[in-house]
N, CA, C and O atoms as CSV, one atom per row, in Angstrom:
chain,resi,resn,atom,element,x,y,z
A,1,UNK,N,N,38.055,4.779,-16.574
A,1,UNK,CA,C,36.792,4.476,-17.243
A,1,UNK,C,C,35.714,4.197,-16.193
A,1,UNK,O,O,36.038,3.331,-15.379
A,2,UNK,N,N,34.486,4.750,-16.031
A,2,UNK,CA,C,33.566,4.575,-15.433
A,2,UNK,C,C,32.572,3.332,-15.897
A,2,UNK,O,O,32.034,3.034,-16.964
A,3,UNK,N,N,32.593,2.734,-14.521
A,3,UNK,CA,C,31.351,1.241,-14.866
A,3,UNK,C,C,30.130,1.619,-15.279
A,3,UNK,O,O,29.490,2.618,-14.951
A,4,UNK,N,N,29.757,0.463,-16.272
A,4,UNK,CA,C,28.315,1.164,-16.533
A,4,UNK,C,C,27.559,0.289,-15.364
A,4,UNK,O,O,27.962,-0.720,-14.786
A,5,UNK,N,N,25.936,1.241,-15.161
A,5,UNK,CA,C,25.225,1.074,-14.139
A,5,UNK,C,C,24.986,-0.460,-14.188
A,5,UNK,O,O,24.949,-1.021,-15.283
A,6,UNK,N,N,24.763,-1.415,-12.602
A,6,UNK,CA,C,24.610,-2.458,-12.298
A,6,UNK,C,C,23.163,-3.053,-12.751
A,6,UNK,O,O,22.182,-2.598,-12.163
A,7,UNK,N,N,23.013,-3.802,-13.514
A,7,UNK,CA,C,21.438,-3.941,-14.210
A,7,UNK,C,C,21.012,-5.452,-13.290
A,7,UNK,O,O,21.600,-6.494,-13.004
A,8,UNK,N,N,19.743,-4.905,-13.061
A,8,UNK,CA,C,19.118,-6.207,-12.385
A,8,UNK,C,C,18.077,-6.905,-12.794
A,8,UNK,O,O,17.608,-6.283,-13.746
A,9,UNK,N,N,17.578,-7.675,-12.633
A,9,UNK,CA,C,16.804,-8.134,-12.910
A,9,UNK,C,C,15.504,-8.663,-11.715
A,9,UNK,O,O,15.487,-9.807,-11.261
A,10,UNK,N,N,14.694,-7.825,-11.422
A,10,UNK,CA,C,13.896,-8.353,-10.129
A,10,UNK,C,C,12.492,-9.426,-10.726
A,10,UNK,O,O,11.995,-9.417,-11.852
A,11,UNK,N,N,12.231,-10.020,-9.912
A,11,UNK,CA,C,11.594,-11.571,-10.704
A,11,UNK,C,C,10.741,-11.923,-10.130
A,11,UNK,O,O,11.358,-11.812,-9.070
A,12,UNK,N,N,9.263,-12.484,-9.643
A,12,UNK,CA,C,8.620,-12.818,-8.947
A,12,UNK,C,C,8.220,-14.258,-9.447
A,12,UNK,O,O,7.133,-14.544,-9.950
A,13,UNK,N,N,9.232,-15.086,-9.237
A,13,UNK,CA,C,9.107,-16.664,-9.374
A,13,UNK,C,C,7.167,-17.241,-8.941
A,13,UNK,O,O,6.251,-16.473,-8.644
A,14,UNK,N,N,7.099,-18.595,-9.046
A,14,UNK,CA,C,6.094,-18.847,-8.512
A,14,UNK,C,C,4.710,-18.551,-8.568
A,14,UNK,O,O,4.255,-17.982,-9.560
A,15,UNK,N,N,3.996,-18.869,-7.623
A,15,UNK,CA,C,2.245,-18.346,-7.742
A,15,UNK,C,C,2.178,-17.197,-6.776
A,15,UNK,O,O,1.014,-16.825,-6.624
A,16,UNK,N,N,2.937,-16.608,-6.169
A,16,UNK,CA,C,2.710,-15.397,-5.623
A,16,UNK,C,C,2.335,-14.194,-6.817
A,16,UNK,O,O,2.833,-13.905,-7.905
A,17,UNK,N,N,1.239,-13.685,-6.045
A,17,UNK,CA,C,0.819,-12.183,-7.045
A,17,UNK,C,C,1.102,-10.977,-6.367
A,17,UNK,O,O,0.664,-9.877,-6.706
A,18,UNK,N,N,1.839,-11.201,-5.407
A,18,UNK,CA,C,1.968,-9.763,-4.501
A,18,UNK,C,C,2.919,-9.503,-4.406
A,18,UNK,O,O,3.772,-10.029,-3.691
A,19,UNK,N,N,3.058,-8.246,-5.403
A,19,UNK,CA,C,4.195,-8.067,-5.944
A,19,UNK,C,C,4.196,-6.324,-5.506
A,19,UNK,O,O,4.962,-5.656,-6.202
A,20,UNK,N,N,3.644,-5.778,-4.746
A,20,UNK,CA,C,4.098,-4.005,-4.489
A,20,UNK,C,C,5.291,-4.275,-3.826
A,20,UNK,O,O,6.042,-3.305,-3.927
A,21,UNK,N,N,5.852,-5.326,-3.095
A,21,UNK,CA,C,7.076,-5.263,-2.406
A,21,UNK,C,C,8.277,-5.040,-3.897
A,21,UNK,O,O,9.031,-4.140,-4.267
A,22,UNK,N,N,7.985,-6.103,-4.286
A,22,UNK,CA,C,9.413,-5.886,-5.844
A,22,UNK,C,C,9.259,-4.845,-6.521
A,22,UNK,O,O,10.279,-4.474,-7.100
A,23,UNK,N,N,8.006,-3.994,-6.718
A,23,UNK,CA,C,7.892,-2.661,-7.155
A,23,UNK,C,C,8.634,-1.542,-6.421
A,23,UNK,O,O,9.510,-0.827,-6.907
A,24,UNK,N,N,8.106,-1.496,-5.065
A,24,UNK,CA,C,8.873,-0.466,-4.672
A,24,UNK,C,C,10.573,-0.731,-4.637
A,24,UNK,O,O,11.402,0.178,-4.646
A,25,UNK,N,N,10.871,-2.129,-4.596
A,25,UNK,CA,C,12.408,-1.939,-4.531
A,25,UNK,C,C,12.821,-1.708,-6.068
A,25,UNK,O,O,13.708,-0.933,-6.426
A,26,UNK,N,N,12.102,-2.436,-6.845
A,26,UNK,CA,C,12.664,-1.652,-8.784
A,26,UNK,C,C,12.555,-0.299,-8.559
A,26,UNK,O,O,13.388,0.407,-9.127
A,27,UNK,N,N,11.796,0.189,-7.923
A,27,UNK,CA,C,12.012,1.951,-8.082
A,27,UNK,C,C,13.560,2.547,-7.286
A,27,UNK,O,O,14.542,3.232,-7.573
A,28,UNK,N,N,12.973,1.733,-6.070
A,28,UNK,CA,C,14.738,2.680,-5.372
A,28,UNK,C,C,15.155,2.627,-5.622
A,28,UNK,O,O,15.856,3.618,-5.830
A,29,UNK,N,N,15.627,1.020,-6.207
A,29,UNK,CA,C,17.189,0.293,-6.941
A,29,UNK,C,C,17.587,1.513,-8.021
A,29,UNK,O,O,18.667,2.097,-7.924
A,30,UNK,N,N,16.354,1.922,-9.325
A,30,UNK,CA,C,16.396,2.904,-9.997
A,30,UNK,C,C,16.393,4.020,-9.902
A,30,UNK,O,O,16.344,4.726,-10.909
A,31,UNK,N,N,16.435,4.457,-8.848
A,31,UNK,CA,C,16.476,6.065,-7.859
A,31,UNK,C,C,17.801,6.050,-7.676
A,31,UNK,O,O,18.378,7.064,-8.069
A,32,UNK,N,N,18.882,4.673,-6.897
A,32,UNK,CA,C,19.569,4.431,-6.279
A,32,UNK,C,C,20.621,4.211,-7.433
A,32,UNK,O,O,21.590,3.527,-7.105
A,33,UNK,N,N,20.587,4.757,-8.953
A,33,UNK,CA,C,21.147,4.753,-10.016
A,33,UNK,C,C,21.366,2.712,-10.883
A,33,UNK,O,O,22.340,2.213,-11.448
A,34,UNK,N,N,20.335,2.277,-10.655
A,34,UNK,CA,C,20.929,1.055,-11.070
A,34,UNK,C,C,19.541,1.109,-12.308
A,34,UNK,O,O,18.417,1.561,-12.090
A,35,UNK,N,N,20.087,0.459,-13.706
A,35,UNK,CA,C,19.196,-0.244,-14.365
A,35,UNK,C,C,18.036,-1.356,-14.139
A,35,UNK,O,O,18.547,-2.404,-14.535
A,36,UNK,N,N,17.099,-1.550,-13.820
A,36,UNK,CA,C,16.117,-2.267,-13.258
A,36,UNK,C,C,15.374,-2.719,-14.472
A,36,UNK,O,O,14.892,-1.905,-15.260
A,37,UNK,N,N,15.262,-4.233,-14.656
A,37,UNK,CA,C,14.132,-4.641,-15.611
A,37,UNK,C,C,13.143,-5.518,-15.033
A,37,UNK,O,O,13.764,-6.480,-14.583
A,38,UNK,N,N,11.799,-5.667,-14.807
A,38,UNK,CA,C,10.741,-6.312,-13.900
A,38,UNK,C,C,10.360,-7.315,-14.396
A,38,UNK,O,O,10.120,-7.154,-15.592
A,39,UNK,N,N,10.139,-8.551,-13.949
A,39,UNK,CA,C,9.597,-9.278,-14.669
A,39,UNK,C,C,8.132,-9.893,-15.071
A,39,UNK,O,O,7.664,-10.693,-15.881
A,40,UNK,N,N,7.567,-8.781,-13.701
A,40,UNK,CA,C,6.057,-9.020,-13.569
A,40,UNK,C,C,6.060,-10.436,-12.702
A,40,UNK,O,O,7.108,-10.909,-12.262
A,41,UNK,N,N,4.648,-11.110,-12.494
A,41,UNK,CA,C,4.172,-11.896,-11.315
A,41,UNK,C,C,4.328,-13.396,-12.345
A,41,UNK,O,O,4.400,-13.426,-13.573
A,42,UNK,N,N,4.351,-14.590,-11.364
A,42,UNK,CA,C,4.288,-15.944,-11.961
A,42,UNK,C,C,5.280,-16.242,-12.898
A,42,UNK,O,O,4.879,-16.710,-13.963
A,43,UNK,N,N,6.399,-16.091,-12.762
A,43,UNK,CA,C,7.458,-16.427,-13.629
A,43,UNK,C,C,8.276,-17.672,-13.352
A,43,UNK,O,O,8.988,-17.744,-12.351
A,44,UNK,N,N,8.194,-18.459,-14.063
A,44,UNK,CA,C,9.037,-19.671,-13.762
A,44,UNK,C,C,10.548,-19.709,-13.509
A,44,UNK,O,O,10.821,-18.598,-13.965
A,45,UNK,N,N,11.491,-20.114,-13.181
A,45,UNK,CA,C,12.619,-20.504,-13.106
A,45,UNK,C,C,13.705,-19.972,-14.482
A,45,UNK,O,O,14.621,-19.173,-14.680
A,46,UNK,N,N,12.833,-21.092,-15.285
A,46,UNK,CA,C,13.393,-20.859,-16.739
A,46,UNK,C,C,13.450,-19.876,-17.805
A,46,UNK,O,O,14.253,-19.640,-18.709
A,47,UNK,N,N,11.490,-18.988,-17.120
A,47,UNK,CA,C,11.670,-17.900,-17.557
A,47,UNK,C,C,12.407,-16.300,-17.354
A,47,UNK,O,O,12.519,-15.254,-17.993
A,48,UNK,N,N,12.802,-16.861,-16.061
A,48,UNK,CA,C,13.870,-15.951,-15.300
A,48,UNK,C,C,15.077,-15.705,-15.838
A,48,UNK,O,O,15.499,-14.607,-16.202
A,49,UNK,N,N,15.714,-16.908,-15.889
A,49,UNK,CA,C,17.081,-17.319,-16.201
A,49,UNK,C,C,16.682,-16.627,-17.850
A,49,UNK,O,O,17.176,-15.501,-17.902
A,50,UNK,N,N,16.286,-16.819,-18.559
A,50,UNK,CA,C,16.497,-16.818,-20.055
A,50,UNK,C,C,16.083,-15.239,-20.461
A,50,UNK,O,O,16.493,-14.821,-21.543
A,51,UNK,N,N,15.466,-14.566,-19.807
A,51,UNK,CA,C,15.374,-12.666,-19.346
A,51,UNK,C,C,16.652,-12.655,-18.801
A,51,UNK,O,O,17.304,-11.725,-19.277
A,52,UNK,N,N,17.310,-13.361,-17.942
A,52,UNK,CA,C,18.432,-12.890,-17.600
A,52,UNK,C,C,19.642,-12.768,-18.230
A,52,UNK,O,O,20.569,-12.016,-17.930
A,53,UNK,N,N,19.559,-13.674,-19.254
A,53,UNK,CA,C,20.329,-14.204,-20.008
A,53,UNK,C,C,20.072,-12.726,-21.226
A,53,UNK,O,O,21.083,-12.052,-21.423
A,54,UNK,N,N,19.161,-12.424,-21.748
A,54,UNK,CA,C,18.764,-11.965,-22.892
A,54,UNK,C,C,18.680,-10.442,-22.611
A,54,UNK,O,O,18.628,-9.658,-23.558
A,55,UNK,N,N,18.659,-9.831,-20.800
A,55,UNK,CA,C,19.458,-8.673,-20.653
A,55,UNK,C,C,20.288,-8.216,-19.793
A,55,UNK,O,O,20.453,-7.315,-18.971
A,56,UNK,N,N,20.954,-9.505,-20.434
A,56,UNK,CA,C,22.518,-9.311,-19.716
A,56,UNK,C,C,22.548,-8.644,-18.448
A,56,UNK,O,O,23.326,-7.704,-18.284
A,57,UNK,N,N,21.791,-9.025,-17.546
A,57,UNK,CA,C,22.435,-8.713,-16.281
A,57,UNK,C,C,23.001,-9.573,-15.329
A,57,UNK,O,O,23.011,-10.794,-15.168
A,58,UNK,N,N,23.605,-8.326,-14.571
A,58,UNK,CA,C,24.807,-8.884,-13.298
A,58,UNK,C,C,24.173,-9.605,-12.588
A,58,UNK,O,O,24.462,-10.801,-12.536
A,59,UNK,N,N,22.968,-8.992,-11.728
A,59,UNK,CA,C,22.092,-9.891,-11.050
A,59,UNK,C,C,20.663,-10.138,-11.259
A,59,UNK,O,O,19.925,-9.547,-12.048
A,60,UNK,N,N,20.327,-11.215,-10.345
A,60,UNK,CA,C,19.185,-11.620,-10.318
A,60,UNK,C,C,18.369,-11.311,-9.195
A,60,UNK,O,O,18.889,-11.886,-8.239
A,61,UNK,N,N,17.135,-10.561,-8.745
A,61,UNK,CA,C,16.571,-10.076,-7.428
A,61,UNK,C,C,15.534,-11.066,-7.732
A,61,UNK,O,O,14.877,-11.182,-8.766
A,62,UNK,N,N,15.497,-11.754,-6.664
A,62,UNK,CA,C,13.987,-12.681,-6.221
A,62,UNK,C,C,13.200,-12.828,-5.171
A,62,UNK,O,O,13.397,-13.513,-4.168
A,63,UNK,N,N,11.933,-11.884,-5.550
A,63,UNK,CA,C,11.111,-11.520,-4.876
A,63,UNK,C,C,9.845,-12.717,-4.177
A,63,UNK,O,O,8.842,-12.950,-4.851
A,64,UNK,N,N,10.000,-13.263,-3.075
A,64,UNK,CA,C,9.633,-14.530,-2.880
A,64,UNK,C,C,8.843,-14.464,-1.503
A,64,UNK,O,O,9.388,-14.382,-0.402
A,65,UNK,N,N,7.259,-14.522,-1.772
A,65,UNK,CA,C,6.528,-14.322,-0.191
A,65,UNK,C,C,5.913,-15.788,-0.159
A,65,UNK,O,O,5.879,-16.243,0.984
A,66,UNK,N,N,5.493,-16.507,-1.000
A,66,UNK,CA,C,4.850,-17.461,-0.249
A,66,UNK,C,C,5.254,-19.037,0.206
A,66,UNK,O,O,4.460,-19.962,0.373
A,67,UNK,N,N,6.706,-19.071,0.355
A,67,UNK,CA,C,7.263,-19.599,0.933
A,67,UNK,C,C,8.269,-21.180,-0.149
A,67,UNK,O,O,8.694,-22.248,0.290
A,68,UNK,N,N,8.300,-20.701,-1.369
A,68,UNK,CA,C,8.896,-21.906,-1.817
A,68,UNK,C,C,10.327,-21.449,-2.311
A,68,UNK,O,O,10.848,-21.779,-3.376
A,69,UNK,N,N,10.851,-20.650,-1.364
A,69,UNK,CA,C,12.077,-19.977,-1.425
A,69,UNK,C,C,13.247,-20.903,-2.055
A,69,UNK,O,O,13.952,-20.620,-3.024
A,70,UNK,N,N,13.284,-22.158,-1.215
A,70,UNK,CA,C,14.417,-23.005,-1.517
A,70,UNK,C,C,14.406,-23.760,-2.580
A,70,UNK,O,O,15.425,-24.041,-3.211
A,71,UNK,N,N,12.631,-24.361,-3.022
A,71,UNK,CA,C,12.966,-24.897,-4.158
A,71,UNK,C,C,13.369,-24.152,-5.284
A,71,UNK,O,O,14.347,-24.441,-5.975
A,72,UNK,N,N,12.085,-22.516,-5.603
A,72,UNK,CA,C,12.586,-21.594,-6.861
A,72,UNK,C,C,13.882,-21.519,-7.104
A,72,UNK,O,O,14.427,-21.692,-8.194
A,73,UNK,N,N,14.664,-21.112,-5.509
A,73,UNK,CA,C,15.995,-20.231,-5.937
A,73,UNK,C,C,17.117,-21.257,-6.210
A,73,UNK,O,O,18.257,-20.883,-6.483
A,74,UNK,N,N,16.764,-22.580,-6.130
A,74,UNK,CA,C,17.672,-23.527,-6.079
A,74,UNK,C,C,17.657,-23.951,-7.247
A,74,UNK,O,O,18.511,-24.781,-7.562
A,75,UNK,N,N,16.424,-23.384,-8.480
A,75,UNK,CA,C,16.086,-24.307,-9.406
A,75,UNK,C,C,17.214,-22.747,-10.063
A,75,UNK,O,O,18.405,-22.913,-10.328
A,76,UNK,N,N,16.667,-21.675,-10.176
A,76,UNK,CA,C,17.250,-20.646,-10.986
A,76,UNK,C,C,18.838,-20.731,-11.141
A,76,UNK,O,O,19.418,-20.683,-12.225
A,77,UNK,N,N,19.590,-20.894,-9.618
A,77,UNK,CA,C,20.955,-21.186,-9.400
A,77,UNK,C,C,21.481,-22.477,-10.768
A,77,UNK,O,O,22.393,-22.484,-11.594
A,78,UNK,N,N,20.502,-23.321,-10.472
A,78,UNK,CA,C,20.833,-24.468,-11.516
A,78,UNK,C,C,20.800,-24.233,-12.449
A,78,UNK,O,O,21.939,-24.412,-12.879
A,79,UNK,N,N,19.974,-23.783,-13.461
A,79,UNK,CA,C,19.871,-22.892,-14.759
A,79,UNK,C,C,20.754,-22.172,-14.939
A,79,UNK,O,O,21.640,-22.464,-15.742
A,80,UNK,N,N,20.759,-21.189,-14.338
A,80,UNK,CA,C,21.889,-20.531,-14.203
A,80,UNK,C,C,23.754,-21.281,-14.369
A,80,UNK,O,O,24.677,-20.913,-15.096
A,81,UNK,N,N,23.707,-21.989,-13.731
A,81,UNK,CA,C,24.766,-23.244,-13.928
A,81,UNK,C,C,25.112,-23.997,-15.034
A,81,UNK,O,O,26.194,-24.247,-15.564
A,82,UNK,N,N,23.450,-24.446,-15.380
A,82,UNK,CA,C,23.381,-25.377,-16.789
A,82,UNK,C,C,23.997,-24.600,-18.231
A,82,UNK,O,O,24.745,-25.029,-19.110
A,83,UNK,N,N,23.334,-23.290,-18.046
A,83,UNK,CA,C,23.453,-22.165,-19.153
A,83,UNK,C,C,24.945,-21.509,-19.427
A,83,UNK,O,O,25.364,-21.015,-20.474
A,84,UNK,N,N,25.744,-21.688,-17.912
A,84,UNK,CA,C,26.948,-21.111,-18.007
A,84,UNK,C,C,27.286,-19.633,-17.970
A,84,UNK,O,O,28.077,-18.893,-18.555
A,85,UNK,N,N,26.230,-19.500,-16.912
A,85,UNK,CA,C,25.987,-17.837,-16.685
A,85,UNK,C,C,25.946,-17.960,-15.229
A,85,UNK,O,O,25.184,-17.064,-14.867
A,86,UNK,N,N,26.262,-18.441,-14.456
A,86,UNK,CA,C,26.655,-18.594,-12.996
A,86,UNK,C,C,27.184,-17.491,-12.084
A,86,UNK,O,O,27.156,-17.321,-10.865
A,87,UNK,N,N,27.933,-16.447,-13.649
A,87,UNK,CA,C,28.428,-15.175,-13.036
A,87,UNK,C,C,27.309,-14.141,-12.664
A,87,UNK,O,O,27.532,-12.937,-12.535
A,88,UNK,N,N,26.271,-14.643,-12.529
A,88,UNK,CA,C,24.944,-13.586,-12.730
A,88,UNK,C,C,24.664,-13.732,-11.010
A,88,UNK,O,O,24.716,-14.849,-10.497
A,89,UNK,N,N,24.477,-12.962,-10.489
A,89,UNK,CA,C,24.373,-12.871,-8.985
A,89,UNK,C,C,22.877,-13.181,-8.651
A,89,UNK,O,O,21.963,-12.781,-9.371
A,90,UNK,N,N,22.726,-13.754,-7.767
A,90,UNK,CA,C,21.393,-14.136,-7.163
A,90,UNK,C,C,21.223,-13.672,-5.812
A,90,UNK,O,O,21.796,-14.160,-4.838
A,91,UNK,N,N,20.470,-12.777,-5.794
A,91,UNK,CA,C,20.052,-12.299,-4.227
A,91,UNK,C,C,18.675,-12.381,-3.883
A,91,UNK,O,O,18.286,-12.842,-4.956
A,92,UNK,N,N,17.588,-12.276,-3.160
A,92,UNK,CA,C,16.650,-13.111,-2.591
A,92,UNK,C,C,16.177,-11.777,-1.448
A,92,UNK,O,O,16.969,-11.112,-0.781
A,93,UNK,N,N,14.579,-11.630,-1.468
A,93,UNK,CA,C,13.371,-10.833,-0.697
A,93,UNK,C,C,12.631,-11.773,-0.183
A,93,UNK,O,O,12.283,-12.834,-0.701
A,94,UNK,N,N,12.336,-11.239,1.139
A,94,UNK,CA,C,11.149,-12.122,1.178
A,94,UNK,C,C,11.670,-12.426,3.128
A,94,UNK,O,O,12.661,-12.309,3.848
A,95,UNK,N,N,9.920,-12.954,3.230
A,95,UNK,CA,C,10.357,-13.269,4.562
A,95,UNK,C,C,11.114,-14.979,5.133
A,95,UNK,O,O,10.589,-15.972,5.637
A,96,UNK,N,N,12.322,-14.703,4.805
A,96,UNK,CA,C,12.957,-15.993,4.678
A,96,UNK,C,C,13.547,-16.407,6.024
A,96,UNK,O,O,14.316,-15.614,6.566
A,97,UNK,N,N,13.248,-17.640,6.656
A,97,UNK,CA,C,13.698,-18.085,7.734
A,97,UNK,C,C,15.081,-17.653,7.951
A,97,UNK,O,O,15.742,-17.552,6.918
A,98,UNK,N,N,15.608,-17.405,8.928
A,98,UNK,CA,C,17.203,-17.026,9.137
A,98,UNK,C,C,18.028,-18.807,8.822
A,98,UNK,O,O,19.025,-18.795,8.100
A,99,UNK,N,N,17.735,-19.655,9.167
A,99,UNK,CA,C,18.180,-21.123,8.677
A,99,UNK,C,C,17.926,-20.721,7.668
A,99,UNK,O,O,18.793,-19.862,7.508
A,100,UNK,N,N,17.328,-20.722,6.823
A,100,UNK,CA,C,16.897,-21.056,5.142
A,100,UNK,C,C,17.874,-19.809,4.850
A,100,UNK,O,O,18.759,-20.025,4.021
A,101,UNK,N,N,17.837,-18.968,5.234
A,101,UNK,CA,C,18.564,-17.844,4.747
A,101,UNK,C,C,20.715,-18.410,4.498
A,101,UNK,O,O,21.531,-18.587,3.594
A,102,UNK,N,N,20.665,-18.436,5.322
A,102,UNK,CA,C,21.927,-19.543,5.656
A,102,UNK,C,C,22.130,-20.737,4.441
A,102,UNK,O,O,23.134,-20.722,3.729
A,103,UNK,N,N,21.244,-21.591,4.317
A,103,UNK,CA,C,21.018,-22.672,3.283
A,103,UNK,C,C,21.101,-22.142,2.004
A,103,UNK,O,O,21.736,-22.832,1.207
A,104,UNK,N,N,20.662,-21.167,1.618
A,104,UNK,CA,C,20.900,-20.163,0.458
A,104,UNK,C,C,21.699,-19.840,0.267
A,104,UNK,O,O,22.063,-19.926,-0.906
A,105,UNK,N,N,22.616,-19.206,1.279
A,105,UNK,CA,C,23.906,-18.651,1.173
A,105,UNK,C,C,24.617,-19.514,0.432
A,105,UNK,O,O,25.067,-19.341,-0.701
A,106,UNK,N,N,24.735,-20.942,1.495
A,106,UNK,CA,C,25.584,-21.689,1.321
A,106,UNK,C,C,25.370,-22.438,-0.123
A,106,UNK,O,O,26.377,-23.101,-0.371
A,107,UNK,N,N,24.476,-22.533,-1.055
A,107,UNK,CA,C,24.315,-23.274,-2.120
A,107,UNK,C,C,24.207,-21.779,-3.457
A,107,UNK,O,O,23.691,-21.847,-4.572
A,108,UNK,N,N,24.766,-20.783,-2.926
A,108,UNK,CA,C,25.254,-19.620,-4.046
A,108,UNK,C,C,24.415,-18.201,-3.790
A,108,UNK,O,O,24.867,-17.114,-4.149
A,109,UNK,N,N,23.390,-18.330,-3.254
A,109,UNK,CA,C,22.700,-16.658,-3.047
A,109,UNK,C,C,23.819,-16.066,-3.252
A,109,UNK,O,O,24.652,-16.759,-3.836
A,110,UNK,N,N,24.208,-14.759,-2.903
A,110,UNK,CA,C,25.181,-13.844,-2.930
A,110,UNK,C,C,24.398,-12.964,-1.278
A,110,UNK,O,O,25.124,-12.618,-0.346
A,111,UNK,N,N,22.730,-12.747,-1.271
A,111,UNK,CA,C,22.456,-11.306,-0.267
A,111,UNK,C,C,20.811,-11.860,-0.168
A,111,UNK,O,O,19.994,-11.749,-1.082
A,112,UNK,N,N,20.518,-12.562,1.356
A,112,UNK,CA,C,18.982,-12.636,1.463
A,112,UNK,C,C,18.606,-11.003,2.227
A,112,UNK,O,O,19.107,-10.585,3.270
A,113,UNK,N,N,17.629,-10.313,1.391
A,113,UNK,CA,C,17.110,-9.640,1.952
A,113,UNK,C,C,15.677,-9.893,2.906
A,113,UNK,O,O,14.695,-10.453,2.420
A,114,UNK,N,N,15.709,-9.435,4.218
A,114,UNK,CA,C,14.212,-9.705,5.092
A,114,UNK,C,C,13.158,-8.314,4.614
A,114,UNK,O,O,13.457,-7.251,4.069
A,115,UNK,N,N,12.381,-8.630,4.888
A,115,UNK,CA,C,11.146,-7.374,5.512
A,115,UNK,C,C,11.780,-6.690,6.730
A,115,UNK,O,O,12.218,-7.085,7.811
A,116,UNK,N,N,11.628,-5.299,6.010
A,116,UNK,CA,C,12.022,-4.363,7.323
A,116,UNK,C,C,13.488,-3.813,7.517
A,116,UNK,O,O,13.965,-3.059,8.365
A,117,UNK,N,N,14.051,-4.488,6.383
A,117,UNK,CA,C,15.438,-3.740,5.739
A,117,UNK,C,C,15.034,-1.894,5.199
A,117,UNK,O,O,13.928,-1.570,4.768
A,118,UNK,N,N,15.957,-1.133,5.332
A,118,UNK,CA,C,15.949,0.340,4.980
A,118,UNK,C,C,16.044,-0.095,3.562
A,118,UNK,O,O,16.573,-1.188,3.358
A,119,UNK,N,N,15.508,0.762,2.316
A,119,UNK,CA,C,15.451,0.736,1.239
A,119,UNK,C,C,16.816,0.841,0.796
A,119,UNK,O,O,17.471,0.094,0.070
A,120,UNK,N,N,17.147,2.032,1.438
A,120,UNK,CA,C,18.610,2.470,1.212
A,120,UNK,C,C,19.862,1.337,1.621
A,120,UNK,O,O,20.899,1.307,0.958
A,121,UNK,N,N,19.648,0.486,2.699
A,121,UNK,CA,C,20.636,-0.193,3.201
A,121,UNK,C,C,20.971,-1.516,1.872
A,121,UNK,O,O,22.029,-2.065,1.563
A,122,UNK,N,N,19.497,-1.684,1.300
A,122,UNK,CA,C,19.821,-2.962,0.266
A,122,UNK,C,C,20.388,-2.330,-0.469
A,122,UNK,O,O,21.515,-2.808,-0.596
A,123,UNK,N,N,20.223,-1.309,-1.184
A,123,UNK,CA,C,20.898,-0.460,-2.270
A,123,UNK,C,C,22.481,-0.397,-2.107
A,123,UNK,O,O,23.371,-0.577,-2.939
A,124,UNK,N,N,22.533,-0.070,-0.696
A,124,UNK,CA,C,23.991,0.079,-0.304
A,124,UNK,C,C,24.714,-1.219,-0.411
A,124,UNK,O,O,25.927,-1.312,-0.600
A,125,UNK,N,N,23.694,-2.443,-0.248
A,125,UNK,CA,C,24.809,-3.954,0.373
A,125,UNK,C,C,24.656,-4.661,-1.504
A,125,UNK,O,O,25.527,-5.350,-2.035
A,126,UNK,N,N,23.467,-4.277,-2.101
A,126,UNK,CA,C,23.715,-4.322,-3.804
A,126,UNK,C,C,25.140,-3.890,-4.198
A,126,UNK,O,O,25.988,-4.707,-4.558
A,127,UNK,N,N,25.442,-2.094,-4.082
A,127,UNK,CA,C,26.664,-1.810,-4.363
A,127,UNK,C,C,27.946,-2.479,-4.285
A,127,UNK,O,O,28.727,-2.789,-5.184
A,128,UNK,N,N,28.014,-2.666,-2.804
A,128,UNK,CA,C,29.102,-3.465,-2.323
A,128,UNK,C,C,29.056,-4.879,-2.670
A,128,UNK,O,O,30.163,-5.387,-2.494
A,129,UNK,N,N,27.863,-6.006,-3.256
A,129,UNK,CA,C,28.262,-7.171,-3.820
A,129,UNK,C,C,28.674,-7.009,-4.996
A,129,UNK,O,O,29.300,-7.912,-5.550
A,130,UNK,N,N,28.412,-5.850,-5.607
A,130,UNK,CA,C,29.289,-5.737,-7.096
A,130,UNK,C,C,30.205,-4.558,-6.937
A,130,UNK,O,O,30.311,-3.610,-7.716
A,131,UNK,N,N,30.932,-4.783,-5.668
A,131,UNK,CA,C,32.573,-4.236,-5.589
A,131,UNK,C,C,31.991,-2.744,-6.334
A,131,UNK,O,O,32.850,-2.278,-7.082
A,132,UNK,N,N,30.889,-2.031,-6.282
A,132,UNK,CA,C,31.121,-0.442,-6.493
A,132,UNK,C,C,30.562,0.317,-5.556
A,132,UNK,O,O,29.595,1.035,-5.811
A,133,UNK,N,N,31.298,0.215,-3.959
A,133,UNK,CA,C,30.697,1.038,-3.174
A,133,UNK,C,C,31.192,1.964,-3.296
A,133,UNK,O,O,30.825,2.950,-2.658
């Protein structure tokens, strides 16, 4: 039986409005055969989690430039927790300190992506966190 395609969810938490970076990766991701749903700019925590919740996806992409990386993604992880959907993967854009990147890891991220990653290489390290390389 063949898996159905890996559905994501890409999210732009926060007061950031600059969002062509999460655009162009919803397109590759969707080039790159995966279901992609956007969530558009200024999205809270809660409103993340509860889109995530409502289309069922595997993961969560969080698109994060102006620097409140640790509190957003720490709040979504928790939601995520509270709700009992923990199985939902959280991976992370953005120009994130290599420490902070680390700190993420360690409190559940699954994959911090930097600026200046190949389009193709996230696509590829997406695959392989959901075991379908």
């Amino acid at each position: 039986m063949m898996n159905p395609p890996i559905r994501i969810l890409i999210a732009k938490p926060g007061l950031d409005s600059h969002d062509r970076g999460a655009k162009v990766i919803a397109r590759a991701l969707r080039e790159a055969g995966m279901e992609v749903i956007y969530t558009g700019i200024r999205r809270t925590p809660e409103e993340i989690v509860q889109a995530a919740i409502e289309e069922d996806v595997h993961l969560i992409g969080l698109s994060i430039l102006a620097g409140a990386h640790m509190q957003l993604t720490g709040r979504v992880l928790e939601l995520l927790q509270k709700n009992k959907v923990d199985d939902i993967k959280v991976i992370l854009g953005g120009p994130i300190p290599p420490k902070d990147g680390e700190q993420l890891k360690q409190i559940g991220v699954a994959e911090v992506f930097t600026p200046g990653m190949r389009i193709k290489e996230i696509a590829s390290r997406i695959y392989d966190l959901m075991d379908r390389s």
